[in-house]
MISE-261577 format. One record per residue (C-alpha): residue in three letters; x, y, z; chain. Coordinates in nm, 2 decimals. Example, Ala and Ser with C-alpha at 12.3 -4.5 7.8 and 13.67 -1.06 7.14 Angstrom:
# MISE-261577
<drense rest="ALA" px="1.23" py="-0.45" pz="0.78" kette="A"/>
<drense rest="SER" px="1.37" py="-0.11" pz="0.71" kette="A"/>
This chain:
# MISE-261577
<drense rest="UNK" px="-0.99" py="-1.58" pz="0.92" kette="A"/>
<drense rest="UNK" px="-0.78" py="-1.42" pz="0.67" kette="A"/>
<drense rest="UNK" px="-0.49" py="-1.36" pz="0.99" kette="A"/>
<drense rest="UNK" px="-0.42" py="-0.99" pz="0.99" kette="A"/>
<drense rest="UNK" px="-0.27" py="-0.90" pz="1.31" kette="A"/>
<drense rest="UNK" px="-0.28" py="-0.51" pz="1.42" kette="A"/>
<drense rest="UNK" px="-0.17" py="-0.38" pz="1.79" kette="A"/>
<drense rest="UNK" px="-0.33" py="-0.05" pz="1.83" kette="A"/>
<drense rest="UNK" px="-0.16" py="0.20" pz="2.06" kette="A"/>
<drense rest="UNK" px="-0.14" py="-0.13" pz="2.30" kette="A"/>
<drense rest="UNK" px="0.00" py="-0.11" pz="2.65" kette="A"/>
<drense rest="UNK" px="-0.02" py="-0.38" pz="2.91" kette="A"/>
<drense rest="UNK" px="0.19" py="-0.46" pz="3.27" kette="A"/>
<drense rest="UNK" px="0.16" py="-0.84" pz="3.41" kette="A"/>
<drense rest="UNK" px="-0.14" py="-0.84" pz="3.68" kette="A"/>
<drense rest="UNK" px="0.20" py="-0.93" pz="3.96" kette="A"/>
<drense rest="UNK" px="0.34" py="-0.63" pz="3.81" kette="A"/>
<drense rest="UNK" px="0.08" py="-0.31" pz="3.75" kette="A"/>
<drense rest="UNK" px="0.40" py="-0.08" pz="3.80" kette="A"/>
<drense rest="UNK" px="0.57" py="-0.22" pz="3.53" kette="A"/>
<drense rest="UNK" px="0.47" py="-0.16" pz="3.17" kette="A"/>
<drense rest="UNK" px="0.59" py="-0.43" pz="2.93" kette="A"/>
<drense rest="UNK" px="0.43" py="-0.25" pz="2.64" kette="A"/>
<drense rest="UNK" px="0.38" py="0.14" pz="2.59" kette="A"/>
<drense rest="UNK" px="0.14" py="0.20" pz="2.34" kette="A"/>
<drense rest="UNK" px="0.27" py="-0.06" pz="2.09" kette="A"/>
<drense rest="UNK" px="0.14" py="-0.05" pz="1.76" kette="A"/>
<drense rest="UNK" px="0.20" py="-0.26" pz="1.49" kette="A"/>
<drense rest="UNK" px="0.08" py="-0.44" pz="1.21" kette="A"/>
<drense rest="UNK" px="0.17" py="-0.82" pz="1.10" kette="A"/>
<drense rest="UNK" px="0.03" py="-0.89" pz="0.76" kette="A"/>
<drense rest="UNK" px="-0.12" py="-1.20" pz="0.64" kette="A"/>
<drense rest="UNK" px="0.12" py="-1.46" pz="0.49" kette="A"/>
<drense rest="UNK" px="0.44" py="-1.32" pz="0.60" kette="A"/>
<drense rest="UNK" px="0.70" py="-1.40" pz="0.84" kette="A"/>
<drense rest="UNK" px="0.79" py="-1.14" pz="1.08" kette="A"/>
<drense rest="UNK" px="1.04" py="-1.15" pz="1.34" kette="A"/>
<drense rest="UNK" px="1.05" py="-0.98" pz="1.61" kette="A"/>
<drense rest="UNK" px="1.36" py="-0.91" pz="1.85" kette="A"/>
<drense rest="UNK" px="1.50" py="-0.72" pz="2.12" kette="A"/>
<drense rest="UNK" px="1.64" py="-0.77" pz="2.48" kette="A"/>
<drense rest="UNK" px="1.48" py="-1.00" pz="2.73" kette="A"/>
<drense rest="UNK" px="1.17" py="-0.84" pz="2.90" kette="A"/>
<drense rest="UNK" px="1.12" py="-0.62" pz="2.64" kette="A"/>
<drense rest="UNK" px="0.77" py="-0.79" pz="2.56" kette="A"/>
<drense rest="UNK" px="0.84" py="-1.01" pz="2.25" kette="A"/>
<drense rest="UNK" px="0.63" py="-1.32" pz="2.45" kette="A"/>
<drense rest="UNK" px="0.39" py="-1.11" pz="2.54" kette="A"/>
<drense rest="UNK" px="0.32" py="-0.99" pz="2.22" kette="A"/>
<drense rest="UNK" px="0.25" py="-1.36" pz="2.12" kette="A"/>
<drense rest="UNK" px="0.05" py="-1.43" pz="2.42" kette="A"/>
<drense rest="UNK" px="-0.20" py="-1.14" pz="2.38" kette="A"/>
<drense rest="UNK" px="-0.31" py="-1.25" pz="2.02" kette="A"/>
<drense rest="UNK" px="-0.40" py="-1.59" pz="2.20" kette="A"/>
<drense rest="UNK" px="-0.56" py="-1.37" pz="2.51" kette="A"/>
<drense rest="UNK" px="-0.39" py="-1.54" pz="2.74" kette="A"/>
<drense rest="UNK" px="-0.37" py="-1.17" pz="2.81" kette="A"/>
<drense rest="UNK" px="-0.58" py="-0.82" pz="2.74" kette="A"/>
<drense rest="UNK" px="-0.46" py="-0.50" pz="2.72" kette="A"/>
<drense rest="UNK" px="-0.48" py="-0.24" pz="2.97" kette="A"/>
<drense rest="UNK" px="-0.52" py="-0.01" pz="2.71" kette="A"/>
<drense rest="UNK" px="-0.54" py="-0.01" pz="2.30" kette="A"/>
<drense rest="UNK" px="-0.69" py="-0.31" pz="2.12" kette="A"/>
<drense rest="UNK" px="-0.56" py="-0.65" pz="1.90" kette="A"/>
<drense rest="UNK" px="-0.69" py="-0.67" pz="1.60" kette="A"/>
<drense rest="UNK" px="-0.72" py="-0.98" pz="1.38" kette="A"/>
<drense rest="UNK" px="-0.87" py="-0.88" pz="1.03" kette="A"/>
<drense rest="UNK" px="-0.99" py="-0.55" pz="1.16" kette="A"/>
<drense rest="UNK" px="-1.23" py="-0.71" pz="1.46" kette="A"/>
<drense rest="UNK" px="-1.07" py="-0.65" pz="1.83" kette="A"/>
<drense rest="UNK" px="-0.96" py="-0.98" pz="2.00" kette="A"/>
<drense rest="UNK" px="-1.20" py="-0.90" pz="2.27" kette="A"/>
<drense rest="UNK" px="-1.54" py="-0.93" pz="2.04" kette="A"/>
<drense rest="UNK" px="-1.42" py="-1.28" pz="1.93" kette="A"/>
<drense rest="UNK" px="-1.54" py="-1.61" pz="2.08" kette="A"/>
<drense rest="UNK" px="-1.22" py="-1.69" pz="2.25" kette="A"/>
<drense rest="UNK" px="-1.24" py="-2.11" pz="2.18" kette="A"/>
<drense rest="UNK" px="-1.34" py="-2.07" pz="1.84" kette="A"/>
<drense rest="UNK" px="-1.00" py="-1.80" pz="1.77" kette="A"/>
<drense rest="UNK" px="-0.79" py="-2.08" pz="1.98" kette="A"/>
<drense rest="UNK" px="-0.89" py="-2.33" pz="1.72" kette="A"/>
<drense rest="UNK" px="-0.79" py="-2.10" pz="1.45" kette="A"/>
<drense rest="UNK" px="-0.45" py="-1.98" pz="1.60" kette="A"/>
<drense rest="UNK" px="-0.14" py="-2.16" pz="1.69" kette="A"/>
<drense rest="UNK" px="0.15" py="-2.06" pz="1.96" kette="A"/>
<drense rest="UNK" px="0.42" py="-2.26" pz="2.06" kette="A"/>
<drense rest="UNK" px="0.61" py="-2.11" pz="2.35" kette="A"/>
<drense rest="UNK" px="0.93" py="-2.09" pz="2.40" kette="A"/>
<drense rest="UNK" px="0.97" py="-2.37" pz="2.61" kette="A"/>
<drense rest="UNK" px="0.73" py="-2.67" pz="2.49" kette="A"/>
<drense rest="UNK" px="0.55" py="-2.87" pz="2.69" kette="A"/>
<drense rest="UNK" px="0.51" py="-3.28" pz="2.62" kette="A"/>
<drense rest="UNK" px="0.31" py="-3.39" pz="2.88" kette="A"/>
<drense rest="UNK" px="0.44" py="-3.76" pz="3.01" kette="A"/>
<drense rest="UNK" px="0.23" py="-4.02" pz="2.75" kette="A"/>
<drense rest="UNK" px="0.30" py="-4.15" pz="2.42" kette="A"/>
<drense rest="UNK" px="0.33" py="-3.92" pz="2.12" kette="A"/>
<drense rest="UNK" px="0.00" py="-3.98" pz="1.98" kette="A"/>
<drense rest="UNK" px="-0.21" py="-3.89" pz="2.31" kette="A"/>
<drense rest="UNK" px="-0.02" py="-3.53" pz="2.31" kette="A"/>
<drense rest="UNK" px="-0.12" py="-3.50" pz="1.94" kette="A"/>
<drense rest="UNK" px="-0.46" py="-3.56" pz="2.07" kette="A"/>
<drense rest="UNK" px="-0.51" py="-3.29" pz="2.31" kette="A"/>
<drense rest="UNK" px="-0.47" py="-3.07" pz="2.01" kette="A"/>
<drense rest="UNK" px="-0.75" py="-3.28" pz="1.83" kette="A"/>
<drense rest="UNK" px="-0.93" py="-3.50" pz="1.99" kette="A"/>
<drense rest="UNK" px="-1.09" py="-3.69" pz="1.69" kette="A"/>
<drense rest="UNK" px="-0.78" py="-3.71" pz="1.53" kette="A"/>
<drense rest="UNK" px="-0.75" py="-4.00" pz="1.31" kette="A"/>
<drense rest="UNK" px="-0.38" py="-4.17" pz="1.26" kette="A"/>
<drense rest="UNK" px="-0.37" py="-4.01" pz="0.91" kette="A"/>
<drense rest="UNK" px="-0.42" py="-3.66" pz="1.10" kette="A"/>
<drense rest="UNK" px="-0.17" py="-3.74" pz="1.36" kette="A"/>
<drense rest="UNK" px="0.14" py="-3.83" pz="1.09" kette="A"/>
<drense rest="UNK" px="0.03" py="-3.50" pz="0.86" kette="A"/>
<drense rest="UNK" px="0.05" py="-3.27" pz="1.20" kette="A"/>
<drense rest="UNK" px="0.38" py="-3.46" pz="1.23" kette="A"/>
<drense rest="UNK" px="0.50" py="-3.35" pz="0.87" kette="A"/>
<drense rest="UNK" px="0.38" py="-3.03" pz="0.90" kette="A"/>
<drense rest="UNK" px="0.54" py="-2.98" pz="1.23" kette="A"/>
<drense rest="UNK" px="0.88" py="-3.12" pz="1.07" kette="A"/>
<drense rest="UNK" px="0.85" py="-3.39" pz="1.35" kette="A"/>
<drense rest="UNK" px="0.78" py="-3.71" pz="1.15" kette="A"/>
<drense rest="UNK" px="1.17" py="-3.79" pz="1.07" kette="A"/>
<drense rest="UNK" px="1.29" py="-3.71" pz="1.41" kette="A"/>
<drense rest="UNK" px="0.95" py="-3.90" pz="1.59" kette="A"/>
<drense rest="UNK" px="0.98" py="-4.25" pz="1.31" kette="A"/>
C-alpha cells in the first residue's frame, strides 16, 4: 500500500441522522507522503473524513479510494493493520503501558514496544 487517499463525489449522514448530510459530494485527493490538514467548523465532517478511510463508516454515495481500489473491495482487517487513526480523544484503557501497546500488537516484543514508543514521541514522557 503505497497510501493514496481519493474521496470521490462522497456523501454520507450518521445512520441516527439520515436527514442530515455531513458530507455532500466530497471529493478530494490526499497524496502519498504529505501532510494535509484539514479544517473547518465543528460538524463540518473533518472526523468523519478520518473515520471513513478506516470504514468505521461507508458512504451513502461516491467511493474512498486508497491507491485507486475502493475501500469497499479491501479486506477490512488486513487495511486496519496497514492504517493508523488516533481520535481526537484517546483512549488508554486502565492497565500498564505495555498491555495497551499490546492490543495494537499482540506479539510485540519489548524492543517493539519502546520503538512504537519513539515513534509515537512517547518514550521521554512514558521513562
Amino acid at each position: 500500500m503505497k497510501g493514496e487517499i481519493e474521496f470521490k463525489n462522497v456523501s454520507f449522514s450518521y445512520p441516527t441522522r439520515p436527514d442530515q448530510k455531513v458530507l455532500k459530494n466530497f471529493s478530494c485527493k490526499f497524496a502519498t507522503g504529505k501532510t494535509t490538514a484539514i479544517v473547518g467548523p465543528s460538524g463540518s465532517g473533518k472526523s468523519t473524513v478520518v473515520q471513513m478511510i478506516e470504514r468505521f463508516y461507508d458512504p451513502d454515495s461516491g467511493c474512498v479510494l486508497i491507491d485507486g481500489q475502493d475501500l469497499l473491495t479491501l479486506n477490512l482487517k488486513s487495511l486496519r493493520q496497514k492504517v493508523g487513526y488516533v481520535g481526537q480523544e484517546p483512549v488508554l484503557f486502565n492497565t500498564s503501558i505495555k498491555e495497551n501497546l499490546l492490543l495494537g500488537k499482540k506479539d510485540a516484543t519489548d524492543e517493539d514496544c519502546i520503538e512504537a514508543l519513539k515513534y509515537s514521541n512517547a518514550y521521554d514522557f512514558v521513562t
